[in-house]
DSSP file (Angstrom, degrees, kcal/mol; ACC not computed):
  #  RESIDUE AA STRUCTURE BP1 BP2  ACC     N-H-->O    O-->H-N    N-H-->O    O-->H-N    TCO  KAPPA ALPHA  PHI   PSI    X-CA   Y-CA   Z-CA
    1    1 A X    >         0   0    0      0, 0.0     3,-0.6     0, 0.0     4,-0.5   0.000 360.0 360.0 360.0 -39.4  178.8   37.5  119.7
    2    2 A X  T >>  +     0   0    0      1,-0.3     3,-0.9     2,-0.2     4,-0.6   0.942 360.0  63.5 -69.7 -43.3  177.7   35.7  122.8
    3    3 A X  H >> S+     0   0    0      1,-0.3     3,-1.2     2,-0.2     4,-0.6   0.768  84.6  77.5 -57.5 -16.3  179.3   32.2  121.9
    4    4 A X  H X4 S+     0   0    0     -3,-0.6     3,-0.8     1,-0.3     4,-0.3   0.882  87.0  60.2 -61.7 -57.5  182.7   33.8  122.0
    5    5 A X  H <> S+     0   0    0     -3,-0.9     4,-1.7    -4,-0.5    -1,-0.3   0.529  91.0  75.6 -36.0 -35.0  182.3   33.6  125.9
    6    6 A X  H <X S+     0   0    0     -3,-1.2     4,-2.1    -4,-0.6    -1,-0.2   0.994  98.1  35.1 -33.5 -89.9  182.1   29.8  125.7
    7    7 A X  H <X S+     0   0    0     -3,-0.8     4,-2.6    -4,-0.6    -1,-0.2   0.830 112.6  52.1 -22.2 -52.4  185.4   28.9  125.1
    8    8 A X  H  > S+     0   0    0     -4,-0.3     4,-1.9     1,-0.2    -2,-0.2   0.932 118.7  44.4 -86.8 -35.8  187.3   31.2  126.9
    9    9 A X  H  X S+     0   0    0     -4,-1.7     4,-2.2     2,-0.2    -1,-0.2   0.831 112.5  50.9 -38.7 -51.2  184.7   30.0  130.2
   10   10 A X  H  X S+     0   0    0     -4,-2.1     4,-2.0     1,-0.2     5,-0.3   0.947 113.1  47.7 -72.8 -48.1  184.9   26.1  129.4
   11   11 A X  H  X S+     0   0    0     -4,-2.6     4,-0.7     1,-0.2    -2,-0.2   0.734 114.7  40.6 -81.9 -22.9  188.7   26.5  129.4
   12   12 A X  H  X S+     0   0    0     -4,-1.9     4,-4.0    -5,-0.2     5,-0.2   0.891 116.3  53.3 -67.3 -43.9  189.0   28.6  132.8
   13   13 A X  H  X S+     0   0    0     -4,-2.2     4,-3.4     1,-0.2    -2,-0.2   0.924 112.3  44.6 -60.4 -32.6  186.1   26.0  134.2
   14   14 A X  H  X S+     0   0    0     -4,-2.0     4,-1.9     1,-0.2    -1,-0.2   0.809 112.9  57.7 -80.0 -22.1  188.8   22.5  133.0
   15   15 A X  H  < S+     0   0    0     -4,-0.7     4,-0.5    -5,-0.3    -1,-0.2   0.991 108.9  38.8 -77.8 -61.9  191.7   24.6  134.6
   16   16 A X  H  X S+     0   0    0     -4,-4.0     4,-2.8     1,-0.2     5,-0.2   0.897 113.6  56.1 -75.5 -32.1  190.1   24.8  137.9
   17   17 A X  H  X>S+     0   0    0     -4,-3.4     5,-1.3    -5,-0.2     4,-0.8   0.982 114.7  37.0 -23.7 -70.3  188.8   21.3  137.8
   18   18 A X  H  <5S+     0   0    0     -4,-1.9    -1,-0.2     1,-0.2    -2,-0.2   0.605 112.5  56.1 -82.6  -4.1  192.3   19.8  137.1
   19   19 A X  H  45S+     0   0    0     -4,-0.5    -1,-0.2    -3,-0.2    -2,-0.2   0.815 110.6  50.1 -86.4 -50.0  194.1   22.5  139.6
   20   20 A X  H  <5S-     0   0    0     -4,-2.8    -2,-0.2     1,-0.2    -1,-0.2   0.696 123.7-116.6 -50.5  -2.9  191.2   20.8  142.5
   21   21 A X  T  <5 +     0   0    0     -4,-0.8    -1,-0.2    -5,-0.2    -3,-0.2   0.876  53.3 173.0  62.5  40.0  192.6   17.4  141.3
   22   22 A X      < -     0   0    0     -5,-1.3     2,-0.1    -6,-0.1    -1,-0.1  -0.126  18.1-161.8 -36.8 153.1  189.2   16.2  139.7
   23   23 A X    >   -     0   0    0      1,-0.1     2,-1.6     2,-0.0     3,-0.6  -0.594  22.0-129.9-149.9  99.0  189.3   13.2  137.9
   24   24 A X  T 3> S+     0   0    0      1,-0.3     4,-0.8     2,-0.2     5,-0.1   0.307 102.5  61.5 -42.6 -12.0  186.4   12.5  135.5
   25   25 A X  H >> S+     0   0    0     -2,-1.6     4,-1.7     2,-0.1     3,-1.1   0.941 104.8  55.6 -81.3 -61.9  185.5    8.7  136.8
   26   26 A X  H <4 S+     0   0    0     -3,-0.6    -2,-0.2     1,-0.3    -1,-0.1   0.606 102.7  54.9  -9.2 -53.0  184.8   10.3  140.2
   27   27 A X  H 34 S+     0   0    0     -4,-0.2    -1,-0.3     1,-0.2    -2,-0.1   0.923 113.4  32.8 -40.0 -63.8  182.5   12.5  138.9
   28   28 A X  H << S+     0   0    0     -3,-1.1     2,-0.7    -4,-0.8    -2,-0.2   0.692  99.6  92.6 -85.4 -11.1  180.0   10.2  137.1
   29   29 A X  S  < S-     0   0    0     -4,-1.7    -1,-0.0     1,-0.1    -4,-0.0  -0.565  86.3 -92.9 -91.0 124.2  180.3    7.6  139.4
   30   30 A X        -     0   0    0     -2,-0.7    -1,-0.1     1,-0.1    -2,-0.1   0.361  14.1-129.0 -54.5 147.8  177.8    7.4  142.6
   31   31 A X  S    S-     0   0    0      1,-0.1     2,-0.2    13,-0.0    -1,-0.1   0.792  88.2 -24.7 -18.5 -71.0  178.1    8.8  146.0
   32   32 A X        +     0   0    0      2,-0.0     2,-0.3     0, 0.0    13,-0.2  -0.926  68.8 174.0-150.1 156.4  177.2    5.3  147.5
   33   33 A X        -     0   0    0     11,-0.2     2,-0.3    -2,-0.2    11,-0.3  -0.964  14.3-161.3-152.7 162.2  175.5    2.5  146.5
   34   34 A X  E     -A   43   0A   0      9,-2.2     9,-2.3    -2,-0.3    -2,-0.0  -0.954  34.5 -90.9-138.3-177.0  174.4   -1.2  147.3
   35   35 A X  E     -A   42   0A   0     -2,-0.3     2,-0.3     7,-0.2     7,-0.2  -0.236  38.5-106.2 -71.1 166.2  173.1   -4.2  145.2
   36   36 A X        -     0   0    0      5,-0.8    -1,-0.1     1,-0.1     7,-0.0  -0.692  20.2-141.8 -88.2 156.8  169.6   -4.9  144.7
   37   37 A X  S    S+     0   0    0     -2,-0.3    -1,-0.1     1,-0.1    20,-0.0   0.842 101.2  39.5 -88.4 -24.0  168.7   -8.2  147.1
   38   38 A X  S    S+     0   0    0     -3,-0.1    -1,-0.1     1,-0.1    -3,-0.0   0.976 129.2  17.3 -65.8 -65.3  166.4   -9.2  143.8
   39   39 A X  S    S-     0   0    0      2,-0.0    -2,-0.1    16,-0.0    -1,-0.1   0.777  84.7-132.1 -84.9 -49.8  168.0   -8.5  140.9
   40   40 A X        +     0   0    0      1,-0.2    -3,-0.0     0, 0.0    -2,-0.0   0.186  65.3 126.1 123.8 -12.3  171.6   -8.0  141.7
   41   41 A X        -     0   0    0     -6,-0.2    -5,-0.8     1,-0.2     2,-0.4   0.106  68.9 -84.2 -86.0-168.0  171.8   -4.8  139.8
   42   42 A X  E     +A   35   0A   0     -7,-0.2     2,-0.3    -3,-0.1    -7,-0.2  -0.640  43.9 177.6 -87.9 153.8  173.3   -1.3  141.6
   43   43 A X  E     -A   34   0A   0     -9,-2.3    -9,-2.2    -2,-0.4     4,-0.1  -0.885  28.7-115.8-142.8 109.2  171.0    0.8  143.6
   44   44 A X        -     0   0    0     -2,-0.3   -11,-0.2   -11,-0.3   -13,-0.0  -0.384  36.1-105.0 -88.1 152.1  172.1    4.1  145.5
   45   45 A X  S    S+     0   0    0      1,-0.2     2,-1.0   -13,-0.2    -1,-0.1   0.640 113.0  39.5 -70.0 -29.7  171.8    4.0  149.0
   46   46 A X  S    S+     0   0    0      2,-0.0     2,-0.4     3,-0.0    -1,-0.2  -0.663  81.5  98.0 -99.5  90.1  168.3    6.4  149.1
   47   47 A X        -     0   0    0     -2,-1.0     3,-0.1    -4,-0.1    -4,-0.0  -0.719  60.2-160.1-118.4 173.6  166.0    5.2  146.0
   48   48 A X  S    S+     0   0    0     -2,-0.4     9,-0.4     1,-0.1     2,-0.3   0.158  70.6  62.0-141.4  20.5  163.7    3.0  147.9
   49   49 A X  S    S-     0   0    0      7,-0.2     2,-0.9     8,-0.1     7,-0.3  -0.995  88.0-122.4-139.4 144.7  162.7    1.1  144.7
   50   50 A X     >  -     0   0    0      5,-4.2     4,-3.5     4,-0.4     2,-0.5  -0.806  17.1-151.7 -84.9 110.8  165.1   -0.8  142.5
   51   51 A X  T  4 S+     0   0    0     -2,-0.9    -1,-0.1     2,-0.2    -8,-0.0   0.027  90.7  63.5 -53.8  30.0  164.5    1.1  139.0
   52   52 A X  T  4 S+     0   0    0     -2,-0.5    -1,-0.1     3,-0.1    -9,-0.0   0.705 122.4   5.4-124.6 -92.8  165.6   -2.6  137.3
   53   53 A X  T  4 S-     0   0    0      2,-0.1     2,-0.5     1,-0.0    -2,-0.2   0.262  94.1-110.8-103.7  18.6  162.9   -4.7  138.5
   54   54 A X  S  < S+     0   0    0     -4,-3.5    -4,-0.4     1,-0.2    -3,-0.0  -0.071  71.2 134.1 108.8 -63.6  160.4   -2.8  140.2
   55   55 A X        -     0   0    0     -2,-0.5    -5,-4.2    -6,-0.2     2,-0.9   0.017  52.1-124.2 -63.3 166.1  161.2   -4.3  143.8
   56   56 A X              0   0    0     -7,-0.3    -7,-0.2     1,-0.1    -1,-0.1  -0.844 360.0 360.0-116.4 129.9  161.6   -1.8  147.1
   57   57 A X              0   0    0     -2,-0.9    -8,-0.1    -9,-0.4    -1,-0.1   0.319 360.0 360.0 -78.7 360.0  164.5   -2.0  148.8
């Protein structure tokens, strides 16, 4: 009885998404970032340790 509410919720939630003109690489992709000076990999702009190798940034 409760899942019914699922659906009819996920389809209201993708409607207002797509009227705000989301676009699903936006989402997952981070705020801001820079490289690590060690490793090279990406690192967003507050960690203050590269989770890759270990070094602080």
């Amino acid at each position: 009885m409760f899942l019914m509410w699922i659906v009819p919720l996920l389809l209201i939630g993708l409607v207002v998404f797509a009227a705000a003109g989301g676009s699903l690489t936006q989402v997952f992709k981070p705020a801001s970032s820079r490289a690590c000076p060690n490793c090279g990999k990406t690192a967003q702009n507050d960690w203050k340790i590269c989770p890759y190798c270990g070094r602080t940034l």
